[in-house]
KELUMLUM-735329 format. One record per residue: residue in three letters; x, y, z of N, C-alpha, C, O in turn. Coordinates in steps of 0.1 Angstrom, whole numbers, padded with zeros to 4 digits, always signed. Last residue first. Layout:
<pts>
alaXYZXYZXYZXYZ;...
</pts>
This chain:
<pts>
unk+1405+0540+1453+1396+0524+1455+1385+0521+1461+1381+0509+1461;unk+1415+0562+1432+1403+0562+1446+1397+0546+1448+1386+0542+1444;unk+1422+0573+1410+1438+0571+1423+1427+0567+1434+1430+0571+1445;unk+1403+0572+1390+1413+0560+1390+1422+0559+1403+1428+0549+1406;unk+1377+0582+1386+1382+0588+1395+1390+0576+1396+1385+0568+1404;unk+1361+0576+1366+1362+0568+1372+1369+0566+1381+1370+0556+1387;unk+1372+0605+1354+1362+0589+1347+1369+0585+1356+1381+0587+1357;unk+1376+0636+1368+1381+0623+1367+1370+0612+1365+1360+0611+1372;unk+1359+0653+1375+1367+0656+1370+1374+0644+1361+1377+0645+1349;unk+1334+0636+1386+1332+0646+1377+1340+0654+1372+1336+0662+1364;unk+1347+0623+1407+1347+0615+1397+1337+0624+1388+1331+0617+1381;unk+1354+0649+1429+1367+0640+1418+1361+0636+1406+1365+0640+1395;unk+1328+0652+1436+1337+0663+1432+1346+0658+1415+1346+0660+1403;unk+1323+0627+1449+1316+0633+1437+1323+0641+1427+1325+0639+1415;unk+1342+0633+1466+1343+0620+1456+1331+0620+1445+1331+0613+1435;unk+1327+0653+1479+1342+0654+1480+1344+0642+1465+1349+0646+1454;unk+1305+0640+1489+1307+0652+1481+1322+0655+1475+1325+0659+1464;unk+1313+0618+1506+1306+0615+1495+1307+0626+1487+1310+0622+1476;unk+1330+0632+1529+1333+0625+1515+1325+0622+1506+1330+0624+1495;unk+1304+0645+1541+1315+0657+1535+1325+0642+1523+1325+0643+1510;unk+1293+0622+1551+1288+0629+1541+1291+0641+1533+1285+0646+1524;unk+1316+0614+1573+1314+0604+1557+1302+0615+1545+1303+0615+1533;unk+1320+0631+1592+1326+0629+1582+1322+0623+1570+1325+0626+1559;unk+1289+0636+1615+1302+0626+1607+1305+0630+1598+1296+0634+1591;unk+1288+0671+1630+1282+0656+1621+1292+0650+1616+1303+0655+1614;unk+1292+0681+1661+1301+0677+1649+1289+0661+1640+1284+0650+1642;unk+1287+0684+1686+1276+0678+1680+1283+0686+1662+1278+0694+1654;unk+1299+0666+1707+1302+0682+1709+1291+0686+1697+1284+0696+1701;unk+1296+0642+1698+1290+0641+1711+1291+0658+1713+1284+0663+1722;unk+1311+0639+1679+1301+0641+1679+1287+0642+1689+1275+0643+1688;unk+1341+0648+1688+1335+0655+1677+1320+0652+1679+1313+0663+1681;unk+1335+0623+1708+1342+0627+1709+1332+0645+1702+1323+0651+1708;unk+1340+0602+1681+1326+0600+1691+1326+0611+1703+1316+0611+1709;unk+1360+0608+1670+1348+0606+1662+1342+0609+1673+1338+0621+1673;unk+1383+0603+1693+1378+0614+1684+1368+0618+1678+1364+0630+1680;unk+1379+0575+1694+1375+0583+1704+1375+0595+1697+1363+0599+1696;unk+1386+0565+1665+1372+0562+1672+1370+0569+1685+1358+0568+1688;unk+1412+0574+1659+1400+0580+1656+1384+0575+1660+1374+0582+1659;unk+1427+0557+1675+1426+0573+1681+1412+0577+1675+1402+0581+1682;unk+1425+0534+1665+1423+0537+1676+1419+0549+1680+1409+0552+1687;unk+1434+0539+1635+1421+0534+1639+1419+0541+1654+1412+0551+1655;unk+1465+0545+1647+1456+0559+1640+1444+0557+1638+1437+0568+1639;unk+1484+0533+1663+1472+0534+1665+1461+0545+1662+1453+0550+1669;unk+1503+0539+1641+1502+0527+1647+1491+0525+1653+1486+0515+1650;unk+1505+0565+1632+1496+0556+1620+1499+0543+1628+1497+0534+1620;unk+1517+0588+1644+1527+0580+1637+1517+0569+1632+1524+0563+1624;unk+1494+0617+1630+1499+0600+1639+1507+0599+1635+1511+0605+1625;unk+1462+0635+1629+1477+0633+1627+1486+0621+1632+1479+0616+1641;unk+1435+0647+1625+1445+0639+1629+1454+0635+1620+1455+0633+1608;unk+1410+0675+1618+1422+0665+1609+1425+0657+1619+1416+0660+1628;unk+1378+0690+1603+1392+0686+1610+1404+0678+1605+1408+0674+1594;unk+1357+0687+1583+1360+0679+1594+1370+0673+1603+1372+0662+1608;unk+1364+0707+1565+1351+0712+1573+1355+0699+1583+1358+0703+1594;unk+1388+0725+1550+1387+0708+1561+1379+0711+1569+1381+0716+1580;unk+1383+0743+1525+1381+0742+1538+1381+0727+1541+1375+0719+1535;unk+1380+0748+1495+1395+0746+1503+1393+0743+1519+1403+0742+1526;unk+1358+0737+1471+1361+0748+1489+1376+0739+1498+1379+0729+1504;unk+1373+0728+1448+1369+0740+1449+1368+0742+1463+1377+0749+1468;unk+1404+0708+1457+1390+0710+1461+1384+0729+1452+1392+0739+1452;unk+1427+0703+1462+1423+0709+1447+1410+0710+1448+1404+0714+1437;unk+1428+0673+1482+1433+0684+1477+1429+0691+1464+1428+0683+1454;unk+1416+0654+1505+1420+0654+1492+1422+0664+1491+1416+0670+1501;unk+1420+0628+1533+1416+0640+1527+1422+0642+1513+1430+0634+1508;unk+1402+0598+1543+1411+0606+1538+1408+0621+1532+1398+0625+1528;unk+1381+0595+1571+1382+0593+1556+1395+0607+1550+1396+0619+1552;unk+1382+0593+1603+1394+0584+1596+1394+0583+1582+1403+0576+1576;unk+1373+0617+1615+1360+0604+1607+1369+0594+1603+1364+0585+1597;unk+1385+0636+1612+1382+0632+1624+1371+0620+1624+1363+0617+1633;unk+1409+0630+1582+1398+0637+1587+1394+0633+1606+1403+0626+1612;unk+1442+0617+1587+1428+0620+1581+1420+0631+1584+1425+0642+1589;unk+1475+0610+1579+1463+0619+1585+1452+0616+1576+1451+0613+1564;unk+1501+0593+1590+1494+0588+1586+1484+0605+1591+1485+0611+1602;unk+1542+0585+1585+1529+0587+1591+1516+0588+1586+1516+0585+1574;unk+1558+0582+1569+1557+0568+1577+1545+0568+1581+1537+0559+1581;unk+1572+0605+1560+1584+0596+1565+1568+0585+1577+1568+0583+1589;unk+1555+0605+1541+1569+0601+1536+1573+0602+1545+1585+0597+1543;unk+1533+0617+1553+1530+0602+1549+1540+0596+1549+1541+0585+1553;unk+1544+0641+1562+1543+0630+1569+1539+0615+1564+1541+0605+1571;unk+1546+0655+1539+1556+0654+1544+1558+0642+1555+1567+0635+1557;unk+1520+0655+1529+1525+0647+1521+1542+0646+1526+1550+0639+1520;unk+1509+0675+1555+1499+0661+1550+1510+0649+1538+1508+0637+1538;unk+1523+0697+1551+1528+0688+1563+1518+0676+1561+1521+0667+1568;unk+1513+0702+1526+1529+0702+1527+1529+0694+1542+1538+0685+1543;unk+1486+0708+1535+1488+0698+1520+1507+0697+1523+1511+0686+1521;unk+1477+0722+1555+1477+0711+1557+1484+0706+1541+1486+0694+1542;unk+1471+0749+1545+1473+0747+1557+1484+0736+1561+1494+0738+1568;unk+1459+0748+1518+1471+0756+1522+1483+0754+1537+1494+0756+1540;unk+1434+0741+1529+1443+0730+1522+1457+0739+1519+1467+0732+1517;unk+1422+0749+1560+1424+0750+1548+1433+0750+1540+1441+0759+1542;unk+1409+0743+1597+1420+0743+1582+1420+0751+1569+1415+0762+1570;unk+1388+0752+1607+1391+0763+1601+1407+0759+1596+1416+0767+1593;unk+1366+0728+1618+1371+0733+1607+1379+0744+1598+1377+0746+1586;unk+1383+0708+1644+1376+0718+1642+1376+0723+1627+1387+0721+1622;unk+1400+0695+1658+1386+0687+1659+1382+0702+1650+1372+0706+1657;unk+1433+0682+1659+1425+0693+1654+1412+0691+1647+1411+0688+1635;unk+1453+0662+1671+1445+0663+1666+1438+0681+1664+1443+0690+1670;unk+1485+0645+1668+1482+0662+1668+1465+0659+1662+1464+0655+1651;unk+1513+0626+1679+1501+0626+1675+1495+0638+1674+1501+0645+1682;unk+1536+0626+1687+1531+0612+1680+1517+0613+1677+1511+0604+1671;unk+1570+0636+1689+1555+0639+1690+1550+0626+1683+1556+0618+1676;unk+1593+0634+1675+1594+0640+1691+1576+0647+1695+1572+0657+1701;unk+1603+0624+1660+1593+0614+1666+1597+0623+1683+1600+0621+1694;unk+1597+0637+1632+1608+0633+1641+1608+0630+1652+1619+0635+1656;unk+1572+0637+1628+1578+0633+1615+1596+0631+1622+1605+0624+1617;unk+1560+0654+1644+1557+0639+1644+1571+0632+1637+1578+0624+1641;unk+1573+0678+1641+1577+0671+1655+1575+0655+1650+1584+0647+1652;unk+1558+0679+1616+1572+0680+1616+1577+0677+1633+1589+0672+1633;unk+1534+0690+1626+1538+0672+1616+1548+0677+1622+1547+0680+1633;unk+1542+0711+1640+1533+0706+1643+1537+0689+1642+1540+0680+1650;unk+1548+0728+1618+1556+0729+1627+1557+0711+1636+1567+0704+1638;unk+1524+0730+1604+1537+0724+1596+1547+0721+1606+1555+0712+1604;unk+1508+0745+1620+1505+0731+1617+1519+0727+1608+1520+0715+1609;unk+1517+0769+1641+1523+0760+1627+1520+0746+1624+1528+0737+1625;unk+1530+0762+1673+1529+0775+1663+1528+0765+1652+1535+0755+1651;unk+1533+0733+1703+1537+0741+1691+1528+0755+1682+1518+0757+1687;unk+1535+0720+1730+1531+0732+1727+1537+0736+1718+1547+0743+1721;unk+1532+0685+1738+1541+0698+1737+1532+0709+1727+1524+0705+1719;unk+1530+0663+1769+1519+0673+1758+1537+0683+1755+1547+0686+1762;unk+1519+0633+1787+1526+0642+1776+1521+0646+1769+1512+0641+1762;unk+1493+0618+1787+1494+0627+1799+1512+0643+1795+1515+0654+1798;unk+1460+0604+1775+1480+0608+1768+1483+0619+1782+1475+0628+1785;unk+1441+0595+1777+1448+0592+1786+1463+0595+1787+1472+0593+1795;unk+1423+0598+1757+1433+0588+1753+1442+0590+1767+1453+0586+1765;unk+1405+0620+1773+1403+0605+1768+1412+0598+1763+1408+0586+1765;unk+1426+0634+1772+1420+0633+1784+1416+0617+1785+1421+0608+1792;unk+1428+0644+1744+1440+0638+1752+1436+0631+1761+1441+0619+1761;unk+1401+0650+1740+1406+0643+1736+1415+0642+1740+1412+0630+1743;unk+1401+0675+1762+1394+0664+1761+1397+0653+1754+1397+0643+1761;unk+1416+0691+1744+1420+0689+1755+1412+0676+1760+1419+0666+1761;unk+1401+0695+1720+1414+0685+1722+1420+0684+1735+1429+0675+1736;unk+1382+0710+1733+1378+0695+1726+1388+0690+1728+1388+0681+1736;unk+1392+0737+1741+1391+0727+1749+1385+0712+1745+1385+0703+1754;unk+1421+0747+1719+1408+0744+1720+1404+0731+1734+1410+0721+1737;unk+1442+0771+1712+1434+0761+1722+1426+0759+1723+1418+0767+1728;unk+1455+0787+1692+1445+0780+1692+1443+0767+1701+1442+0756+1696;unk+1485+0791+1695+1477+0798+1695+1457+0799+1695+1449+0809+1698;unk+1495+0764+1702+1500+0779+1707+1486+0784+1712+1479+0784+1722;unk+1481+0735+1698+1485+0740+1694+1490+0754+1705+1487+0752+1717;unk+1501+0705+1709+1489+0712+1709+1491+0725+1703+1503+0728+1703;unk+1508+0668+1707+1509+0682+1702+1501+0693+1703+1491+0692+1697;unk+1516+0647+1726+1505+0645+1720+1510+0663+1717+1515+0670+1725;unk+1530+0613+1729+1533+0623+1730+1522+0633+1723+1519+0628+1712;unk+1522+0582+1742+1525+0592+1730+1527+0606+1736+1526+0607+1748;unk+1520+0567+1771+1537+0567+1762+1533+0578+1750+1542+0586+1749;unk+1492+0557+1766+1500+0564+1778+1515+0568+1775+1518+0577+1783;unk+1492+0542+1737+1485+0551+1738+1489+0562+1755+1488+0575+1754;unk+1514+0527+1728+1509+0527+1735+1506+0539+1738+1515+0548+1742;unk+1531+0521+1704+1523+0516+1698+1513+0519+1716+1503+0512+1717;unk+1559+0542+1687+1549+0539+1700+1533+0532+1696+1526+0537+1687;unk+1574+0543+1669+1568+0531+1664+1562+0531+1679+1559+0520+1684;unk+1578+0572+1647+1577+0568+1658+1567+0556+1660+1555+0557+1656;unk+1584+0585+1616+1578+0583+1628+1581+0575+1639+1592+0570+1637;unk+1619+0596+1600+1607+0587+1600+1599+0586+1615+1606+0586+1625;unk+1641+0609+1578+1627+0611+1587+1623+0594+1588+1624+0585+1581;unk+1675+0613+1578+1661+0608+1576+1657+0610+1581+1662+0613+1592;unk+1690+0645+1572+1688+0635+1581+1676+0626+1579+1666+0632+1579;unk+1719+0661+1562+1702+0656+1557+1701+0645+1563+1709+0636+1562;unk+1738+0692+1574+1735+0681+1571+1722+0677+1569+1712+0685+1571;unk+1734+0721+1574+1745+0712+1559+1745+0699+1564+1753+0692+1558;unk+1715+0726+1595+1733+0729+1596+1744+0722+1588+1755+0719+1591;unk+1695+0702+1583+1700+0712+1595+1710+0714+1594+1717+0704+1593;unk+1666+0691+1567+1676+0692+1565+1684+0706+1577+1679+0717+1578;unk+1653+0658+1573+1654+0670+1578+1670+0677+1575+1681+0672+1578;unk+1631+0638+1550+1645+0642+1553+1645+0659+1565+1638+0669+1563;unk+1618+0609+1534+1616+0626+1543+1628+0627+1546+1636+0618+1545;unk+1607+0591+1509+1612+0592+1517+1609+0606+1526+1598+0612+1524;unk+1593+0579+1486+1604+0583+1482+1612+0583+1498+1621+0575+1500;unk+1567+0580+1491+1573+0568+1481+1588+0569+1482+1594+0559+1478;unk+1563+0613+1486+1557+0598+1491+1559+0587+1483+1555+0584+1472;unk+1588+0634+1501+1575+0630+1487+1572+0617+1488+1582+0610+1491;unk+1596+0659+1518+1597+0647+1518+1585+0646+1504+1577+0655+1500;unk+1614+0680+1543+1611+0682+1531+1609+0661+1528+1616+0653+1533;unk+1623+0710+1567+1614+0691+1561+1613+0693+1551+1611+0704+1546;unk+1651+0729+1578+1642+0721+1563+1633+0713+1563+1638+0705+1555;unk+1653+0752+1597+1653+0739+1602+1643+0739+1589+1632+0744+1588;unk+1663+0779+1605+1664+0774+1593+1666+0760+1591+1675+0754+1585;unk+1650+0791+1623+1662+0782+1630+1667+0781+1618+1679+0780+1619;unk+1630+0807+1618+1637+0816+1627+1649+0802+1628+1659+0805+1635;unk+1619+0794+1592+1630+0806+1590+1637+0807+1603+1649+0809+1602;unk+1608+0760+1592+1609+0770+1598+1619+0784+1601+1627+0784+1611;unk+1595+0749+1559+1608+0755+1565+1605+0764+1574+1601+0775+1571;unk+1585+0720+1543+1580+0730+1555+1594+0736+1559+1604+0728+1561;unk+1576+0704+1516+1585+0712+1521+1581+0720+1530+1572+0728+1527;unk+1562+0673+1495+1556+0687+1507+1569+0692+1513+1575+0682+1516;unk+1542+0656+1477+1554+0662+1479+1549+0675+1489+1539+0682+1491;unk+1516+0646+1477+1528+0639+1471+1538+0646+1475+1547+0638+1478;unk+1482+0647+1479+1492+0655+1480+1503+0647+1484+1502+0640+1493;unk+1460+0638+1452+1468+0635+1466+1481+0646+1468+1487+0652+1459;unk+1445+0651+1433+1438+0654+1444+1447+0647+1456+1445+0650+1468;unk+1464+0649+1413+1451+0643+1413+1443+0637+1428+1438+0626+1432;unk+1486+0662+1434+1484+0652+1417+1474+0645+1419+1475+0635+1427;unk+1499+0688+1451+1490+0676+1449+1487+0673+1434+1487+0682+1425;unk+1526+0698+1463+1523+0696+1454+1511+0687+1456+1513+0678+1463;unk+1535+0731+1492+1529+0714+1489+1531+0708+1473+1539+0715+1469;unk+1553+0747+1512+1550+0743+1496+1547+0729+1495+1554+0719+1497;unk+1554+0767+1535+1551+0756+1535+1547+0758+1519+1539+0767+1515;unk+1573+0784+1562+1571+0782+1548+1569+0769+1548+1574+0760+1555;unk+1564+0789+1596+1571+0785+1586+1565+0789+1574+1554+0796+1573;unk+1570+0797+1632+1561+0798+1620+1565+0795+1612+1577+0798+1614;unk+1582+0806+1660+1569+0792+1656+1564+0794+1644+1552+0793+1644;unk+1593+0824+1670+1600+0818+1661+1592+0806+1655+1597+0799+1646;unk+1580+0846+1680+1582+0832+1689+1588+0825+1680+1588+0813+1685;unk+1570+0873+1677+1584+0868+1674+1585+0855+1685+1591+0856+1697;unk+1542+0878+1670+1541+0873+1687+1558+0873+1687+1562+0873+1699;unk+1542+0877+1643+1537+0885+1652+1549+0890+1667+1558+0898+1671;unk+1545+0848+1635+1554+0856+1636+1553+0871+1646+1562+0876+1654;unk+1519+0835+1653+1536+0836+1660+1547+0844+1655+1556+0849+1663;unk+1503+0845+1633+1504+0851+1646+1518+0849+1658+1524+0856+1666;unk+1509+0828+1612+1514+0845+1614+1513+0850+1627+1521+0858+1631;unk+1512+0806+1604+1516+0810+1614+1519+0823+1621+1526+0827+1630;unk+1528+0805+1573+1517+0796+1584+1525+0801+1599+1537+0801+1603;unk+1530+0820+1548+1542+0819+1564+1525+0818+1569+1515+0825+1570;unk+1525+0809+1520+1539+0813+1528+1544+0821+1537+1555+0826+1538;unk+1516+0779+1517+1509+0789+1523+1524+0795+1528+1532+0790+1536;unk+1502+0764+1488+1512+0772+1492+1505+0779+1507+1493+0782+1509;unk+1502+0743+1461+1495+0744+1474+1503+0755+1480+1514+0755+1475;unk+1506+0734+1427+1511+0736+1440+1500+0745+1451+1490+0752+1447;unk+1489+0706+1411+1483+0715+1422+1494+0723+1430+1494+0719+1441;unk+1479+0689+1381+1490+0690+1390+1488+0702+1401+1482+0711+1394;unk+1455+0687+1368+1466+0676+1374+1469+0675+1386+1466+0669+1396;unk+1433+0715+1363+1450+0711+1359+1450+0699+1369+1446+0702+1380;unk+1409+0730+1369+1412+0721+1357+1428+0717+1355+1434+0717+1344;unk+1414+0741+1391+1408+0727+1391+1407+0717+1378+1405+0705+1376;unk+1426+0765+1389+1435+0754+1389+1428+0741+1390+1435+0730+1390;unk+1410+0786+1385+1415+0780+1370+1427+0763+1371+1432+0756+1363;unk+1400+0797+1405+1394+0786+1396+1403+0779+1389+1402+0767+1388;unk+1412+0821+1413+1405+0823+1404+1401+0809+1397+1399+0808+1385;unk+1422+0836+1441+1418+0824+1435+1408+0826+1427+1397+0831+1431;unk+1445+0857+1454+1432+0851+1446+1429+0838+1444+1436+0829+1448;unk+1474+0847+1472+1467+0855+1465+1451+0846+1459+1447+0834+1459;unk+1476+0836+1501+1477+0849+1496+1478+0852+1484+1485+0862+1482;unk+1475+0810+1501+1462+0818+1506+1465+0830+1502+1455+0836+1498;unk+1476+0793+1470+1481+0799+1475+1473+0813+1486+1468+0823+1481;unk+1473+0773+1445+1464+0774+1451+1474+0780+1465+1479+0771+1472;unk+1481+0767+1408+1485+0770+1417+1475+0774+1428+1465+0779+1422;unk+1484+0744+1386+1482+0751+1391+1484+0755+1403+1488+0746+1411;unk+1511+0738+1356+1506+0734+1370+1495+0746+1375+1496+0757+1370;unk+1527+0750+1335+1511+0739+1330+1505+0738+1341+1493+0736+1340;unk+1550+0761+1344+1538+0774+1338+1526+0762+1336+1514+0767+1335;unk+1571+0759+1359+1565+0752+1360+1547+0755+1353+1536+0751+1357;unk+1591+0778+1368+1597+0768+1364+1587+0760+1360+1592+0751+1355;unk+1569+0803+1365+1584+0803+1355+1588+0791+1352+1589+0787+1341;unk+1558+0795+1388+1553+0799+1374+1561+0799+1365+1557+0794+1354;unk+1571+0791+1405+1568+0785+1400+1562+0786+1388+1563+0777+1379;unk+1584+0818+1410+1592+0814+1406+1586+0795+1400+1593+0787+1394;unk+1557+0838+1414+1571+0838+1406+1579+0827+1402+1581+0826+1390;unk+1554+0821+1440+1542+0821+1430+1550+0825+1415+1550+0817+1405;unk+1574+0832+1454+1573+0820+1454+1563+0814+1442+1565+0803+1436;unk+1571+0862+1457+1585+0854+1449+1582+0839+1449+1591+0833+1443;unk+1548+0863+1467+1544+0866+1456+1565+0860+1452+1567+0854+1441;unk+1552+0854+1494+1539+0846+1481+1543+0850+1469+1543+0842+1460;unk+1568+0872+1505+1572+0858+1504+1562+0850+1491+1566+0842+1482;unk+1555+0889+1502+1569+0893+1496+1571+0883+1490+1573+0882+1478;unk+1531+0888+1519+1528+0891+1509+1543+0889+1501+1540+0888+1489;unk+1540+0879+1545+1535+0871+1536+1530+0875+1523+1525+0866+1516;unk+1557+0902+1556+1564+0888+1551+1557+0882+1545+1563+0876+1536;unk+1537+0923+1561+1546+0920+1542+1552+0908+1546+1552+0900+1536;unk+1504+0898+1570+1521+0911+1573+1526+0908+1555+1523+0901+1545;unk+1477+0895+1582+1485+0894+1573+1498+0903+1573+1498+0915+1576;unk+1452+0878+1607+1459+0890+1603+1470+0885+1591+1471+0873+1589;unk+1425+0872+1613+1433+0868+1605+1445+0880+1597+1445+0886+1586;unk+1404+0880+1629+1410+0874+1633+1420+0863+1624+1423+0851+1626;unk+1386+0898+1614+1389+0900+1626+1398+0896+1636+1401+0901+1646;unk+1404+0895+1582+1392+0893+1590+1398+0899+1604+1410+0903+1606;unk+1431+0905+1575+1417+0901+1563+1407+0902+1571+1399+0910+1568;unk+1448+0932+1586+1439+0920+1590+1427+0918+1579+1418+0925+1575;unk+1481+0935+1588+1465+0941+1585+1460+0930+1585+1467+0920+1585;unk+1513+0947+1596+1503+0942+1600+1489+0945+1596+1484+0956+1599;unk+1546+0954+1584+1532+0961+1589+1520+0949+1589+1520+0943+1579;unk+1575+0946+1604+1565+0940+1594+1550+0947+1596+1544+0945+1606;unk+1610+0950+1607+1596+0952+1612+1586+0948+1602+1590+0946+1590;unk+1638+0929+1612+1634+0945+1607+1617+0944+1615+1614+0940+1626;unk+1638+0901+1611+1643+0907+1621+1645+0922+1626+1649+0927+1636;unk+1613+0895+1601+1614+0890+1611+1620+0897+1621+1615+0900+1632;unk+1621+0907+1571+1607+0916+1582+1611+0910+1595+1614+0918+1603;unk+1640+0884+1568+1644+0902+1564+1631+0910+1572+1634+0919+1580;unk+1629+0861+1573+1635+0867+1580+1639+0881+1578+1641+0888+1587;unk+1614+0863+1544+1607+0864+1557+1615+0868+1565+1613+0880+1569;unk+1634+0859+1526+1624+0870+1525+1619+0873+1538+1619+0884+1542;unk+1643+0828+1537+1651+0847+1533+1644+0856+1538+1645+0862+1549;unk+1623+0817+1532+1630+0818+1544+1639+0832+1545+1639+0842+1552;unk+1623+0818+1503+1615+0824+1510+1616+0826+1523+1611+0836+1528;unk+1648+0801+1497+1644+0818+1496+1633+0825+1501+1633+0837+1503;unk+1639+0775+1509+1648+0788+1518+1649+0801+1510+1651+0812+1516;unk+1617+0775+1494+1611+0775+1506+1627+0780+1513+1627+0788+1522;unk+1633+0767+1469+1624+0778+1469+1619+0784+1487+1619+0796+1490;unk+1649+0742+1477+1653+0759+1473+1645+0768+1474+1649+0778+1480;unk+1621+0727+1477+1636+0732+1486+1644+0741+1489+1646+0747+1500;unk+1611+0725+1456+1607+0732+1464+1616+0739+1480+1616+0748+1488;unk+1633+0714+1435+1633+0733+1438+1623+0735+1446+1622+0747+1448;unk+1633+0690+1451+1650+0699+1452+1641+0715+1450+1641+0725+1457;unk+1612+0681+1439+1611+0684+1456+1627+0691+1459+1630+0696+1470;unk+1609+0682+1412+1602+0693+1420+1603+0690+1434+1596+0696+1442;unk+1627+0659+1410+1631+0679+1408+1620+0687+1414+1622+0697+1421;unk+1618+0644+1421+1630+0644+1424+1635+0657+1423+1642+0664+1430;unk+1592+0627+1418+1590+0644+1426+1605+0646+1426+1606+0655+1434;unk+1575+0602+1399+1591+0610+1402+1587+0620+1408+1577+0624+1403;unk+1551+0586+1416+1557+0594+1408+1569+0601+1410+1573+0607+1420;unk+1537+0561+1431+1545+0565+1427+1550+0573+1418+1556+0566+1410;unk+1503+0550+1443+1515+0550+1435+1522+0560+1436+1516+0570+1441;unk+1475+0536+1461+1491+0538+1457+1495+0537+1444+1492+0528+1436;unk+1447+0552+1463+1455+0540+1454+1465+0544+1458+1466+0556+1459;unk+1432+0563+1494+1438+0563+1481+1444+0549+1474+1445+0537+1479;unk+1403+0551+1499+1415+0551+1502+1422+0555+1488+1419+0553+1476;unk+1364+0549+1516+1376+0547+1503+1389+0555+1508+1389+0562+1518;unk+1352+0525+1534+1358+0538+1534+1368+0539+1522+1377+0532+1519;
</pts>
């Protein structure tokens, strides 16, 4: 199974201005949050408000400005390509969770990722309705930042599958994962909005695990709470245990995800896997082979991939 390479890059400034950036955008959003927000729908079941149009577009602003060689990959606006030819990737989705804002459940956040050669490295999730910060870069650390104080992150060392704590989502219930709890026997459950929301329990060990057997991620979704969790400890994959990558031309996670404190993250995924394909989910490994195709046609020799 291939893995990333480790290493290390400075994120020190780009993780202070995603920082900043993701509470001005916290701003922005709470102004409709607590006023009103018109409502339209891309699809039948993907609605959009001005909070996320206000919010994207001062955020896309302001990287652009600080950061004009990077690209950018953001659900609300276009996508025009042009970021597969660049390194460096911000990821954006600025307000995961619309339907909670909707719903005013306070379950929804700002999320700014970075990926560098397809890993995602730096990640900021801000939930507006509490003004509760994650923020973390791999190698470096995580941090929750609350009420002017910064608090380290790090997962949860449960190493016993009846003891985890297991995450689900609001708005999307699915009966697989219900099943999957079933089968790991996990009998604690909490009910979050916000795949960002989501890590961010893990990432303060008030959750230990979050699967989502299904494909309608997309790397906007997952790239900020995917490099927020590695940094403080934890661990995601696919529902096949093969790593995910970022900058993809199809931005879709055709094979789901898991989430962990990464003590029993083998473990989990072999009931999962079997699980997914017993529901009749094909394996994962032939969505990577494409995927690492992808890379080593961008990249000689695709160097960050062992």
């Amino acid at each position: 199974m291939a893995q990333y390479r480790t290493e290390t890059v400075d994120l020190a400034l780009e993780l202070e201005f995603a920082s900043k950036l993701a509470r001005e955008a916290a701003t922005i959003v709470n102004t409709f949050y607590i006023g009103s927000s018109e409502v339209r729908y891309k699809s039948d079941d993907e609605p959009v408000t001005e909070a996320d149009r206000s919010a994207n577009q001062h955020i896309i602003t302001r990287i652009r400005a600080q950061f004009p060689d990077d690209g950018i990959l953001s659900e609300e606006s276009k996508d025009d390509l042009s970021r597969l030819a660049r390194e460096r990737v911000w990821i954006i989705d600025p307000l995961d969770g619309t339907k909670e804002f909707i719903a005013r459940n306070g379950e929804f956040s700002v999320m700014i990722g970075l990926a560098v050669r397809g890993k995602p490295l730096m990640g900021v999730v801000m939930q507006p309705s509490n003004y509760l910060l994650y923020a973390g870069a791999v190698g470096h650390g995580a941090w929750l930042h609350e009420d002017g104080e910064r608090v380290p992150l790090a997962v949860s060392d449960c190493h016993d599958l009846a003891n985890m704590i297991m995450v689900s989502s609001r708005s999307h219930r699915q009966q697989i994962a219900d099943r999957i709890r079933a089968t790991l026997r996990i009998t604690r459950e909490r009910v979050s909005g916000s795949v960002g929301l989501k890590v961010g329990l893990i990432s303060r060990q008030l959750a230990d695990l979050y699967a989502h057997p299904s494909p309608g991620c997309k790397e906007w979704d997952l790239c900020a709470p995917h490099a927020l969790l590695e940094a403080a400890g934890g661990k995601i994959t696919d529902c096949w245990g093969n790593p995910l990558y970022y900058n993809k031309r199809d931005v879709r996670a055709h094979n789901g995800l898991v989430a962990s404190n990464g003590v029993l993250h083998d473990e989990i995924i072999t009931v999962v896997a079997s699980i997914c394909e017993e529901a009749g989910s094909q394996p994962g490994r032939r969505i990577l082979v494409s995927q690492t195709t992808w890379i080593c046609s961008r990249v000689k020799a695709a160097p960050w991939i062992m």
